[in-house]
C-alpha positions as CSV (number, residue, x, y, z in Angstrom):
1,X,31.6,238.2,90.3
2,X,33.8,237.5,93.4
3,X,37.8,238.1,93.4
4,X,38.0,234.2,93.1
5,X,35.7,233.1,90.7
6,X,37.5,235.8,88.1
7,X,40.6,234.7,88.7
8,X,39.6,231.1,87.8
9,X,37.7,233.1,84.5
10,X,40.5,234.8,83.8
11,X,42.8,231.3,84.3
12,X,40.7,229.5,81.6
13,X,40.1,232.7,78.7
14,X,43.5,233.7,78.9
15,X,45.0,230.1,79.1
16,X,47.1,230.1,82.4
17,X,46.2,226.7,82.9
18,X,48.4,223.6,82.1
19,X,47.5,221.7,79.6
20,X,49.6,218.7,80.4
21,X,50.5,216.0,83.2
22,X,53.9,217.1,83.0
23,X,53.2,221.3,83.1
24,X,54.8,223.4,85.9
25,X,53.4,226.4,87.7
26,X,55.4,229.1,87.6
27,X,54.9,231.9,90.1
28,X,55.5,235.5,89.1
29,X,56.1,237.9,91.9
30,X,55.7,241.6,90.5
31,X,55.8,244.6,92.6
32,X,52.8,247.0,93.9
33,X,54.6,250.3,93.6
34,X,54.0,252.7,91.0
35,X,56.8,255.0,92.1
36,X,60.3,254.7,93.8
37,X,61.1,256.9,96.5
38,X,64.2,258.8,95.9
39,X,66.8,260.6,97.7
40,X,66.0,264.4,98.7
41,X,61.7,263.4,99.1
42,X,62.3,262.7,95.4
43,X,60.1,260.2,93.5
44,X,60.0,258.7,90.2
45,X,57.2,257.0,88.3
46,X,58.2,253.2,87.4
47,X,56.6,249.8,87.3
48,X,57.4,246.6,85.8
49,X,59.5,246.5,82.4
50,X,56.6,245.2,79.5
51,X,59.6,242.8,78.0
52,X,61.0,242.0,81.4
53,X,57.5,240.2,81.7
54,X,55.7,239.5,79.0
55,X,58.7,237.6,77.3
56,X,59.2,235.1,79.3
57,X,55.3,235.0,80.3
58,X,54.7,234.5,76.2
59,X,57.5,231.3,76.6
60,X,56.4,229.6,79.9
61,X,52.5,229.4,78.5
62,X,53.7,228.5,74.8
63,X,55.9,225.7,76.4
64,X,52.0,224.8,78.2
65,X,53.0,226.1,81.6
66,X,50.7,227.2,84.3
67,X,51.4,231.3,85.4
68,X,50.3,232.3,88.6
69,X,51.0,236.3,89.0
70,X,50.9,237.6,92.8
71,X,52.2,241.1,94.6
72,X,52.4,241.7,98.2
73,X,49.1,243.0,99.2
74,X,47.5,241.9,95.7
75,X,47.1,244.6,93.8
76,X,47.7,244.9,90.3
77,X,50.9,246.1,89.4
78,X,52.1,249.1,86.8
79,X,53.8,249.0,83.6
80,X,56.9,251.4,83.2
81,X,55.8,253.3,80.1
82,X,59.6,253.8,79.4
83,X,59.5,250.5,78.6
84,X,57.1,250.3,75.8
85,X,59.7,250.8,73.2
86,X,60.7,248.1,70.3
87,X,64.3,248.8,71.2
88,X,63.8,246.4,74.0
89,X,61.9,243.4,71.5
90,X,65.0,243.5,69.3
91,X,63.9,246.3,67.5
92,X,60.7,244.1,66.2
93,X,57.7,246.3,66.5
94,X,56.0,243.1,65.6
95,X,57.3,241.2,68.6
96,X,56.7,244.3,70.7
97,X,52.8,245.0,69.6
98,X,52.4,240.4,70.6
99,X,53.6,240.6,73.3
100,X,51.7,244.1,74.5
101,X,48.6,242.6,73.4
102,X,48.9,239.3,75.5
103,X,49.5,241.7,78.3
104,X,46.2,243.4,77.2
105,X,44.4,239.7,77.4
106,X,46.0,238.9,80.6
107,X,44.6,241.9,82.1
108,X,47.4,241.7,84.6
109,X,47.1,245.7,85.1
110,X,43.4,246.2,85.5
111,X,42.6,247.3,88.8
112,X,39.2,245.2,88.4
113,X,40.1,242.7,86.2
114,X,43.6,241.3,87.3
115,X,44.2,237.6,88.0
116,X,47.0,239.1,90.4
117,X,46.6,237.7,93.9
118,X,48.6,238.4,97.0
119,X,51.4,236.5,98.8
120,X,49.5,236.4,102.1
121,X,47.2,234.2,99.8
122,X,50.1,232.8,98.1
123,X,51.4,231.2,101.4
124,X,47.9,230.2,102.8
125,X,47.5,228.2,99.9
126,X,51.0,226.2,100.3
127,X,54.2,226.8,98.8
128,X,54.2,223.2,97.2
129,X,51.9,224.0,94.2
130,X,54.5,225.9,92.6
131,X,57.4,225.0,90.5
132,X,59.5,227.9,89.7
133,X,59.4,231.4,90.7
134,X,60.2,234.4,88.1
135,X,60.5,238.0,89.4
136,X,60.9,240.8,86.0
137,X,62.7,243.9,86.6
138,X,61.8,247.4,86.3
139,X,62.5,250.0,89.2
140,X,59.4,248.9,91.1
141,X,61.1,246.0,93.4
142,X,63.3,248.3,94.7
143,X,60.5,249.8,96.2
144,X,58.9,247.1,97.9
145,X,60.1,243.6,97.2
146,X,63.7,244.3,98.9
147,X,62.1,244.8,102.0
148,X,59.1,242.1,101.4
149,X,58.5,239.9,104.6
150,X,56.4,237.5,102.5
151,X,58.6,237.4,99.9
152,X,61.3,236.4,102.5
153,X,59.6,233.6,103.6
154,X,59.0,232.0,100.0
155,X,62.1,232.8,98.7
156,X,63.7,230.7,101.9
157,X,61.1,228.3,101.1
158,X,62.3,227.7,97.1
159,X,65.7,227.8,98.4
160,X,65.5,225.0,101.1
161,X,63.8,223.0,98.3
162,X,66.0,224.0,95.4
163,X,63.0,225.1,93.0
164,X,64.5,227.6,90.2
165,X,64.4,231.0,91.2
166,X,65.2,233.4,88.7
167,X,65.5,237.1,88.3
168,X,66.1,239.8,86.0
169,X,67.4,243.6,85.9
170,X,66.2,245.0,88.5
171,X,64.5,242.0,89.8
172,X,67.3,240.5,91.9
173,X,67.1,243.2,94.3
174,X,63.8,241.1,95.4
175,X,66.6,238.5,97.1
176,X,67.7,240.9,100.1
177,X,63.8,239.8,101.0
178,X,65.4,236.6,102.6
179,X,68.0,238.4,104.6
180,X,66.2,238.8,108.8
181,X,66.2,242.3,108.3
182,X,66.2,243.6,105.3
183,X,65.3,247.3,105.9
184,X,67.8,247.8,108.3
185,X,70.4,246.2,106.1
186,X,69.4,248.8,103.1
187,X,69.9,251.5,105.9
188,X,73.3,250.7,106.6
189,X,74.8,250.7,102.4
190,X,75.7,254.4,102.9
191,X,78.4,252.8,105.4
192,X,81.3,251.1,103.5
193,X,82.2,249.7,106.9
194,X,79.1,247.8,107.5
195,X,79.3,244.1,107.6
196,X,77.6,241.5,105.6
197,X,74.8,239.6,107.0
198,X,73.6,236.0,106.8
199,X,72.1,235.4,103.8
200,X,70.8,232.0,102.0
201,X,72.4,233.4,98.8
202,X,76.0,234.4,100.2
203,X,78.4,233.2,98.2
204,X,76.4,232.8,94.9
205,X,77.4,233.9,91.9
206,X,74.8,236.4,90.0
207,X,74.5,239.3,87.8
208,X,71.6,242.2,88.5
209,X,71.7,245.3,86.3
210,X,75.2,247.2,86.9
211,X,76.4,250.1,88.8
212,X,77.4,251.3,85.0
213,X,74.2,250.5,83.4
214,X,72.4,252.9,86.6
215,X,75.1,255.4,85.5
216,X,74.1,255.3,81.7
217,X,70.6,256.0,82.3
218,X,70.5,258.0,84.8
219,X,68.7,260.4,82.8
220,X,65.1,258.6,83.1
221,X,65.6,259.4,86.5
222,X,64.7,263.4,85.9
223,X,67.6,264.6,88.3
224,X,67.4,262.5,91.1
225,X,69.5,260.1,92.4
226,X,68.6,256.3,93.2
227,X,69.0,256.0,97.4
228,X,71.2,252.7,96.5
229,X,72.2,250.7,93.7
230,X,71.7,247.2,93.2
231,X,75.0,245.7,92.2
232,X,76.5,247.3,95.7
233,X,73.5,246.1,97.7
234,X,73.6,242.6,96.5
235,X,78.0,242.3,96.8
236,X,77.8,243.9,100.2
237,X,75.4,241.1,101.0
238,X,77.2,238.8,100.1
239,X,76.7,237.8,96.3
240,X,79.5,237.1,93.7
241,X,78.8,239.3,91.2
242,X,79.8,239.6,87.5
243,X,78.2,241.8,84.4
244,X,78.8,241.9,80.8
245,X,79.1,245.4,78.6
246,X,76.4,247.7,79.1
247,X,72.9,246.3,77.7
248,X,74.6,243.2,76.4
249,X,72.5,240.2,77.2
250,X,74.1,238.0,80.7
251,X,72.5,235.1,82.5
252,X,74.4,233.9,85.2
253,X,72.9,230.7,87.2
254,X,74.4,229.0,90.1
255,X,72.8,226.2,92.0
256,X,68.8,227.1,92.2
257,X,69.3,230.7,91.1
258,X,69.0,232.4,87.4
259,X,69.8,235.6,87.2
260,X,69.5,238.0,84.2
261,X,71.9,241.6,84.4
262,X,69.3,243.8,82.3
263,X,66.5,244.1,79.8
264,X,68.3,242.0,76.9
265,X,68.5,238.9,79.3
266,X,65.1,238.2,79.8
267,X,64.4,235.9,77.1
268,X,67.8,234.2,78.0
269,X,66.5,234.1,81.8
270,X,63.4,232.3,80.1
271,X,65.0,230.1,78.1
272,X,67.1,229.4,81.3
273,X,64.0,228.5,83.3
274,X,62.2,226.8,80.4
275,X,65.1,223.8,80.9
276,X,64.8,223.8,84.4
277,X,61.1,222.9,84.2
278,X,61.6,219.9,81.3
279,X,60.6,216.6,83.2
């Protein structure tokens, strides 16, 4: 079976196609990495967040959405064990085991199976087919998405034509992709006296998961220390930032952009994007 035809399999077993005139298609950008480099050579095993994903997944194809999941070269991406806890489904083992096994169906992790295409094919195929764009959280965009060329380009894209773009935990690190140069403006955060760049997003307000947050778990990190954190990178680019107490649900949206500060938001992220997409 060829890489096409099982994607369009996999579209109509696992329902990812709109059932309705009125249905959006919601892009969902996940990360390849498996693991974030470090400081000192340093390297920690991460992925995407299951609730990060699957929650808002679970609403946009309840609400009869169309889901699209891409990566940058296509591959399919890998869920952050840490995150298969029912702390982060409200305590609801229920919820958790739901939404784990739609993740099963959707076979997004299967390195034969997954319906995950790339952006390269993403962008030959035209920006215009989709709505929305959703990018879930977990280390793993701090890897590669910051620095994603492709991502640049759509996210400038969805920008110049307001489409919702929205973002949680992690995930709004993925916005420094629309910055000229991304990877030299990560190099320069270890200088306070650096200036800000142009960016689309400058002077929006958003949230992304806090400096305080990174300090409180710190510990999953096995000793080593993040290279940069994302609340810095995205104020010394030029975002207005704001947070809430530590794991305390925040969605902060301004103009085309919803952003979610950590874990607990990503329903409210959802639910956000959900009444965006109404017709």
């Amino acid at each position: 079976m060829t890489h096409a035809i099982r994607n369009a399999t996999a579209a109509v077993l696992f329902g990812l196609t709109a059932a309705g005139a009125n249905a959006a298609n919601v892009l969902v950008v996940l990360s390849d990495a498996s693991q974030l480099e470090l400081r000192d050579n340093r390297t920690f095993d991460t992925g995407f967040y299951a609730n990060e994903l699957m929650q808002p997944v679970k609403k946009l194809l309840d609400a009869g959405h169309t889901v699209t999941f891409a990566t940058p070269l296509g591959k399919a991406p890998s869920l952050d064990r840490n995150s298969v806890d029912k702390s982060y489904f409200n305590n609801d083992e229920a919820s958790m085991r739901q939404h784990l096994a739609l993740l099963d169906k959707l076979r997004i992790t299967s390195v034969e199976q997954s319906p995950v295409v790339s952006l390269a094919r993403v962008e030959q195929g035209g920006y215009g087919r989709y709505d929305a764009v959703y990018v879930p959280g977990g280390h793993a965009p701090m890897q590669d998405l910051l620095h994603s060329a492709a991502l640049g380009r759509l996210l400038r894209d969805f920008h110049a034509q307001a489409k919702p773009t929205a973002l949680v935990c992690h995930g709004p690190i993925a916005l420094l992709s629309a910055l000229e140069q991304p990877e030299r403006f990560t190099g320069t955060l270890a200088s306070p006296a650096a200036a800000a760049p142009a960016w689309i997003y400058a002077g929006y307000r958003m949230t992304v998961i806090s400096n305080s947050e990174e300090d409180a778990a710190k510990g999953m990190l096995n000793g080593g220390t993040m290279k940069f954190l994302p609340q810095t990178a995205l104020q010394r680019a030029g975002g207005v930032y704001s947070s809430a107490a530590n794991w305390q649900s925040k969605v902060v949206v301004d103009r085309e952009l919803i952003t979610g500060q950590n874990p607990a938001s990503a329903a409210a992220v959802a639910d956000q994007l959900l009444a965006r997409l109404k017709p």
